[in-house]
C-alpha positions as a Markdown table, in Angstrom:
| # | Residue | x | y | z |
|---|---|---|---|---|
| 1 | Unk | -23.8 | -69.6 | 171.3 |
| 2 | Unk | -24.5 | -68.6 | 167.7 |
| 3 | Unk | -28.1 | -70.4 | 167.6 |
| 4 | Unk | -28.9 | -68.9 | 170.9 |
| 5 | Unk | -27.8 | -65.6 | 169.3 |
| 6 | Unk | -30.1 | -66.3 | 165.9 |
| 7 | Unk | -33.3 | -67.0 | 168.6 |
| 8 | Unk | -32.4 | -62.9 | 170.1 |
| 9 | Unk | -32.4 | -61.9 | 166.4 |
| 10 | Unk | -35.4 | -63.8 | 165.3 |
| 11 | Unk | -37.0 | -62.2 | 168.3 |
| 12 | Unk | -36.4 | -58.7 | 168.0 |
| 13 | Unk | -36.7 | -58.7 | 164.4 |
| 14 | Unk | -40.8 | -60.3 | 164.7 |
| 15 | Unk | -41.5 | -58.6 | 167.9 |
| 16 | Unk | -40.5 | -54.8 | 166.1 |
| 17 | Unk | -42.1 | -55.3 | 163.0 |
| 18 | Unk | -45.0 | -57.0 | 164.0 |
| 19 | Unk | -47.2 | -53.6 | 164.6 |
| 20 | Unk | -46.3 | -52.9 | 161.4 |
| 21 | Unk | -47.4 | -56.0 | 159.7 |
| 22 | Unk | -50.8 | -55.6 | 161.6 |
| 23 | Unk | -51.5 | -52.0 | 160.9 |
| 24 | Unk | -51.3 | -52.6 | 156.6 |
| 25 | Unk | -53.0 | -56.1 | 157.1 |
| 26 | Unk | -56.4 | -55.7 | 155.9 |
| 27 | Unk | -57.5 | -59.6 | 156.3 |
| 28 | Unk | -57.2 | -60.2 | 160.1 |
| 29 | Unk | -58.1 | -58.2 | 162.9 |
| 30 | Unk | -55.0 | -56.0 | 164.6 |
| 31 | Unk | -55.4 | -57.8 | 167.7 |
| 32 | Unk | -55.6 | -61.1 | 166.1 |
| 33 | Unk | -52.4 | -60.7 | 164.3 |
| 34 | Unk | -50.6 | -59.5 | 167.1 |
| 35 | Unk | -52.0 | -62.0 | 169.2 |
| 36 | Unk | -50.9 | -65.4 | 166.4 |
| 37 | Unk | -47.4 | -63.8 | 165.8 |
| 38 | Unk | -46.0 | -63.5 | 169.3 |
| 39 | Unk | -47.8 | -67.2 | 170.1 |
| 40 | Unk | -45.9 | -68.7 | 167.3 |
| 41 | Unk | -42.7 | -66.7 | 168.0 |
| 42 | Unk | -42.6 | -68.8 | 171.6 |
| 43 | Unk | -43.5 | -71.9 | 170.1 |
| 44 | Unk | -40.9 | -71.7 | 167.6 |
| 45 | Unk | -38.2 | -70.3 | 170.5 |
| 46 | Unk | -39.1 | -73.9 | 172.5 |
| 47 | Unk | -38.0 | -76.2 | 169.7 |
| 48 | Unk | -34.8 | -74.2 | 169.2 |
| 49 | Unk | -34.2 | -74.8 | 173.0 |
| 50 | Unk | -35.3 | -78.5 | 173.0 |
| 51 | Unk | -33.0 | -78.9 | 169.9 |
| 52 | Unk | -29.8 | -77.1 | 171.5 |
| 53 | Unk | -30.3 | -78.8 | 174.9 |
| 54 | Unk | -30.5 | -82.1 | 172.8 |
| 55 | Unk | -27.2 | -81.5 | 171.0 |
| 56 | Unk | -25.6 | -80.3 | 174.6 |
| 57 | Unk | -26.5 | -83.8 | 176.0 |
| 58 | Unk | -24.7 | -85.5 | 172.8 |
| 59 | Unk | -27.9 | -86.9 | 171.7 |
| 60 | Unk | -28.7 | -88.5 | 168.6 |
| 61 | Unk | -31.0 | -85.8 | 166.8 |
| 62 | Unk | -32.6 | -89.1 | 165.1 |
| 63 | Unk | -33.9 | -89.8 | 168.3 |
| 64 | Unk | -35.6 | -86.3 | 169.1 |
| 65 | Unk | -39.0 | -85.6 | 167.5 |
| 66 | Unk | -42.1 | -83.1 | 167.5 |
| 67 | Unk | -45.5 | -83.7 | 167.2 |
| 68 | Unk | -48.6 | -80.8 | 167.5 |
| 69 | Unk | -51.4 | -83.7 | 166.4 |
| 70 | Unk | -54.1 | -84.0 | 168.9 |
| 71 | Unk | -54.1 | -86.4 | 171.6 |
| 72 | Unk | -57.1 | -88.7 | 172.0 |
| 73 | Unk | -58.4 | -88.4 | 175.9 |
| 74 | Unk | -60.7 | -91.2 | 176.0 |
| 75 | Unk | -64.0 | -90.9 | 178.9 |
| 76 | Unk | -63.3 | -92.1 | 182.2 |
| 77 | Unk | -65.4 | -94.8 | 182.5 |
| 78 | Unk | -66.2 | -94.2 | 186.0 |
| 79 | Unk | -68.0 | -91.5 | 184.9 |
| 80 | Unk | -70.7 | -93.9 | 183.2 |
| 81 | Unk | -71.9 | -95.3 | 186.9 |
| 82 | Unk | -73.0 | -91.7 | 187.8 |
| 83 | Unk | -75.6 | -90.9 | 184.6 |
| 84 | Unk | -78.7 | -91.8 | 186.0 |
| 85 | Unk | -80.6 | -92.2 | 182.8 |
| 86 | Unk | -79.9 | -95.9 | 181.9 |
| 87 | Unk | -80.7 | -95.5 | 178.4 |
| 88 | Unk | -78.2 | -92.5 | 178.1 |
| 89 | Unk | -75.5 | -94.6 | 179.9 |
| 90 | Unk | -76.3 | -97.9 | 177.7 |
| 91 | Unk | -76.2 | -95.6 | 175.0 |
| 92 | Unk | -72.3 | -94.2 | 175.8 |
| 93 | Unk | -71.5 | -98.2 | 176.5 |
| 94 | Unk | -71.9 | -99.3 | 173.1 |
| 95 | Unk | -70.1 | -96.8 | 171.3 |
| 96 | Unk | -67.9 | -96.4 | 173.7 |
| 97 | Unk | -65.1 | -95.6 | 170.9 |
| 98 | Unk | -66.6 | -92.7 | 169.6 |
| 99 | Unk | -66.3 | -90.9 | 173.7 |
| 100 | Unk | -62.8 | -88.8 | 173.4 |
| 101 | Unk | -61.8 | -85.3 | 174.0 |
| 102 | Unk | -59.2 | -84.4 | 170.7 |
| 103 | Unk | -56.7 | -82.3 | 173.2 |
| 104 | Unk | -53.7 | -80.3 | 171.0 |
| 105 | Unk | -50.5 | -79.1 | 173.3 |
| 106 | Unk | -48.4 | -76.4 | 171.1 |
| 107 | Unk | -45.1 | -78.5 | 171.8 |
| 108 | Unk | -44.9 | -82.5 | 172.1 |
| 109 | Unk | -41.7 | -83.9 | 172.6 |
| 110 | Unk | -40.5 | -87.7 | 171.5 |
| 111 | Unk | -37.6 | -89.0 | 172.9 |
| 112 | Unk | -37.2 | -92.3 | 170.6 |
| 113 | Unk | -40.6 | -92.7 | 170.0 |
| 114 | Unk | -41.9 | -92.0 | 173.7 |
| 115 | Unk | -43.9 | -89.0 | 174.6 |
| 116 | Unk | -41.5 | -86.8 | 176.9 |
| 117 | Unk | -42.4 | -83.8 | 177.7 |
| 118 | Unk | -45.6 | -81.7 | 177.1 |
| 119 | Unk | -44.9 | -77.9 | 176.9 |
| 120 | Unk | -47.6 | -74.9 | 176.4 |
| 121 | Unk | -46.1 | -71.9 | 174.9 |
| 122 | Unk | -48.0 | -68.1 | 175.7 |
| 123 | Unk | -46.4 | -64.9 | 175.1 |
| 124 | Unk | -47.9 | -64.1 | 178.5 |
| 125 | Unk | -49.8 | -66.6 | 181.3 |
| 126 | Unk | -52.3 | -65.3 | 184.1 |
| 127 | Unk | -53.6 | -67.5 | 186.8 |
| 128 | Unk | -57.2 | -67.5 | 184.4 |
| 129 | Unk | -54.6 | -69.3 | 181.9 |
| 130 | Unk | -53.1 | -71.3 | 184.2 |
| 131 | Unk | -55.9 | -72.9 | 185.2 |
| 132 | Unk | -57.0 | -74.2 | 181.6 |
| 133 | Unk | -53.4 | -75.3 | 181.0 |
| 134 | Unk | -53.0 | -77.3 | 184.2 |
| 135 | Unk | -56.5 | -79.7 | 183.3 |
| 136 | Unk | -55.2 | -80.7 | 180.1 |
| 137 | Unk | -52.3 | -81.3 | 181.5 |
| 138 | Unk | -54.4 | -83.8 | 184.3 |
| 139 | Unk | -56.3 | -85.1 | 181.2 |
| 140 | Unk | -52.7 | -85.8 | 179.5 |
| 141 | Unk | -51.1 | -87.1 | 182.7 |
| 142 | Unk | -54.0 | -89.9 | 182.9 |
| 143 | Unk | -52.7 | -91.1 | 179.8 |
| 144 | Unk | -48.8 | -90.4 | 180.3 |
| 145 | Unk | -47.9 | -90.9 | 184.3 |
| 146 | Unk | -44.6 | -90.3 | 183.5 |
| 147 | Unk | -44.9 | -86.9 | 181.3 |
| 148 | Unk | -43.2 | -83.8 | 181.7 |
| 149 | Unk | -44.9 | -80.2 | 181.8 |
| 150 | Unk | -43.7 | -76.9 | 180.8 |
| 151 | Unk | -44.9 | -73.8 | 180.7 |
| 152 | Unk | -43.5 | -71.5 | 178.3 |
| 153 | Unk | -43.5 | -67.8 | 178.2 |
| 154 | Unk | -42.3 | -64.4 | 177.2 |
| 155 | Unk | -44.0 | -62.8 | 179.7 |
| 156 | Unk | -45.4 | -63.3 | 183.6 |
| 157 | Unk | -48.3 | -62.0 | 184.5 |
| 158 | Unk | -48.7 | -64.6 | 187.6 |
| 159 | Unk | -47.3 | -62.2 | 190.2 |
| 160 | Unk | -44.6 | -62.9 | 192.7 |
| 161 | Unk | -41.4 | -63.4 | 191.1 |
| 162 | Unk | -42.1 | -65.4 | 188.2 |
| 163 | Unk | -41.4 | -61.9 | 186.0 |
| 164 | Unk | -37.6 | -61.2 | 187.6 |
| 165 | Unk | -36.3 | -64.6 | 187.1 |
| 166 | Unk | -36.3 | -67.5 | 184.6 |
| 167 | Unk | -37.2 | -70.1 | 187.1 |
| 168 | Unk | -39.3 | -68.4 | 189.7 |
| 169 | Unk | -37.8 | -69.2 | 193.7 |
| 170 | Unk | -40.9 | -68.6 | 195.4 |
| 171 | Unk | -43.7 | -68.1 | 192.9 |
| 172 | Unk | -46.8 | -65.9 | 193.7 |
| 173 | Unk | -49.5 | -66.4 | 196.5 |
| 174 | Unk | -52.2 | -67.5 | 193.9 |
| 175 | Unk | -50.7 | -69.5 | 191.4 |
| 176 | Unk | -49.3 | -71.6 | 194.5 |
| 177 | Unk | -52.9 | -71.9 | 195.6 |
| 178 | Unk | -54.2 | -73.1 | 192.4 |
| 179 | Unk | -51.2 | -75.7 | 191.7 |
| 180 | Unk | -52.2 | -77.2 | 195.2 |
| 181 | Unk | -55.5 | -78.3 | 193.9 |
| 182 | Unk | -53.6 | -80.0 | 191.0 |
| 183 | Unk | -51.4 | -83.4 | 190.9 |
| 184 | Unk | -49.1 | -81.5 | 188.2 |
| 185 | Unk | -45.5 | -80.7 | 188.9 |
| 186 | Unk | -45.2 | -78.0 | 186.1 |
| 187 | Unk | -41.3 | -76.2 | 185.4 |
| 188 | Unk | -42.8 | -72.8 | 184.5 |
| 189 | Unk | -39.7 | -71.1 | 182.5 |
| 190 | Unk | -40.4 | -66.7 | 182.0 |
| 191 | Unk | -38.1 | -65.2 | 179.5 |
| 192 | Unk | -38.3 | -61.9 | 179.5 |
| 193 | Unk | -37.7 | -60.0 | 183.2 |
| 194 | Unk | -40.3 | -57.4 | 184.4 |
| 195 | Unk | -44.3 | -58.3 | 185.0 |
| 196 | Unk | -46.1 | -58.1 | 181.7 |
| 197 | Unk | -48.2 | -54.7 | 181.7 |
| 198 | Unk | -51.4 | -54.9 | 179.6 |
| 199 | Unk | -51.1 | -50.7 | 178.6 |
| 200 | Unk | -47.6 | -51.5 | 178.1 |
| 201 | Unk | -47.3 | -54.4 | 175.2 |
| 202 | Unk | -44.1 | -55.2 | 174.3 |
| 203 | Unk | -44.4 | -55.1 | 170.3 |
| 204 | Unk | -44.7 | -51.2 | 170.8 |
| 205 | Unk | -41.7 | -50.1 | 170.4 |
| 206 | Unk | -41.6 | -47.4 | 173.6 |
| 207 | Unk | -42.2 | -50.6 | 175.9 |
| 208 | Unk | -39.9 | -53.3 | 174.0 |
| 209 | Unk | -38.1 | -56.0 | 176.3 |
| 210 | Unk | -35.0 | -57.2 | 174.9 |
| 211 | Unk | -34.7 | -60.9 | 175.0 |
| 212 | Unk | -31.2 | -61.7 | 177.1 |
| 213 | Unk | -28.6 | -64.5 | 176.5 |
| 214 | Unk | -28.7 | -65.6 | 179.7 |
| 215 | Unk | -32.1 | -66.6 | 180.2 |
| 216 | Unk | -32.1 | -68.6 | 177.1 |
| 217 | Unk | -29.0 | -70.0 | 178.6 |
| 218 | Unk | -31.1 | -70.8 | 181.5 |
| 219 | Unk | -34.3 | -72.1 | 179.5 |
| 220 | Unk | -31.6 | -74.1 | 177.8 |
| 221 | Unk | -30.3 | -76.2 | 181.8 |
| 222 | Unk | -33.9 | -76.7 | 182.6 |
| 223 | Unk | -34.9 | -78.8 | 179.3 |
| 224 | Unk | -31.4 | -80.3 | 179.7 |
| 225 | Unk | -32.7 | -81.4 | 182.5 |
| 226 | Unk | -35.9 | -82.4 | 182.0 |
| 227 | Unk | -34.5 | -84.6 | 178.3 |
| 228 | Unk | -31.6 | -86.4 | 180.9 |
């Protein structure tokens, strides 16, 4: 209870002063500072959850690990039988190695050395975003069959009732429609209730959400679930 406490704290403390922070700054962009605090504000709330759902199971914290180094995709050779140009394709064929897309997931999760469970953090998602994260998740899943996806979020702006629950019941029209093209069973986990309103951000203070115990409590099952 008292880390999940320290996340609500950590929370509203970065999320009210980080107007202010941006408004004196006179290095980065407003928008830009705004935009890297609340990312790494979710990104450091995952690993707190992974951690406490760890400790829940009884699990040795030796064997829990996080990574953020890229993941080598290497080409599908398939695609070498549909270049035409022989020379090109002969050309891909003997250096073969050097053919890789360097893909970088905000969380990677080790469970004794093994690569567990992927998870992309946002301080909000659309369906725009949604559709990026879900092919590097197809481009990880080549490499990982058995990996686990998360999505990670303050904020919903996916429609349906992804915004009024942790773990959305029925979803949203659209994002259902755009998962059905994909071979990716993602747990998409909202903490903070209410749609996200872009003329209504939530590090102005009139529009602040409060982050509530009980959806980190229910953040906290679904990883529980996902590490067992």
């Amino acid at each position: 209870m008292n880390k999940l406490l320290s996340i609500i704290e950590a929370y509203k403390d970065l999320i009210k002063g980080i107007e202010d922070k941006a408004k004196i700054s006179t290095n980065r962009a407003y928008g830009g500072i705004i935009r890297a605090g609340k990312g790494k504000l979710v990104e450091s709330i995952g690993k707190n959850l992974i951690e406490i759902a760890w400790e829940e199971l009884n699990m040795p914290l030796e064997n829990l690990k996080f990574s953020n180094k890229r993941v080598k995709i290497p080409i599908n050779k398939n695609y070498l039988e549909r270049i035409k140009n022989i020379e090109v394709r002969k050309f891909i064929e003997e250096n073969i190695d050097k053919y890789f897309y360097p893909l970088k997931v905000d969380i990677q999760v080790y469970v004794k050395n093994k690569f567990k469970i992927a998870i992309e953090c946002k301080s909000y998602t659309e369906n725009a975003m949604l559709k990026r994260i879900l092919v590097d998740f197809t481009l990880l899943k080549n490499l990982y069959p058995d990996l686990k996806f998360v999505l990670l979020q303050l904020e919903s702006q996916l429609g349906g009732d992804f915004s009024s629950m942790v773990v959305a019941k029925y979803g949203s029209p659209s994002t259902h429609t755009i998962l059905s093209y994909f071979d990716i069973n993602i747990h998409i986990i909202t903490l903070l209730k209410g749609e996200r309103k872009v003329d209504k951000p939530i590090h102005k203070r009139d529009y602040y959400k409060p982050l509530q115990i009980d959806s980190l409590k229910e953040a906290v099952e679904v990883f529980k679930f996902l590490l067992s």
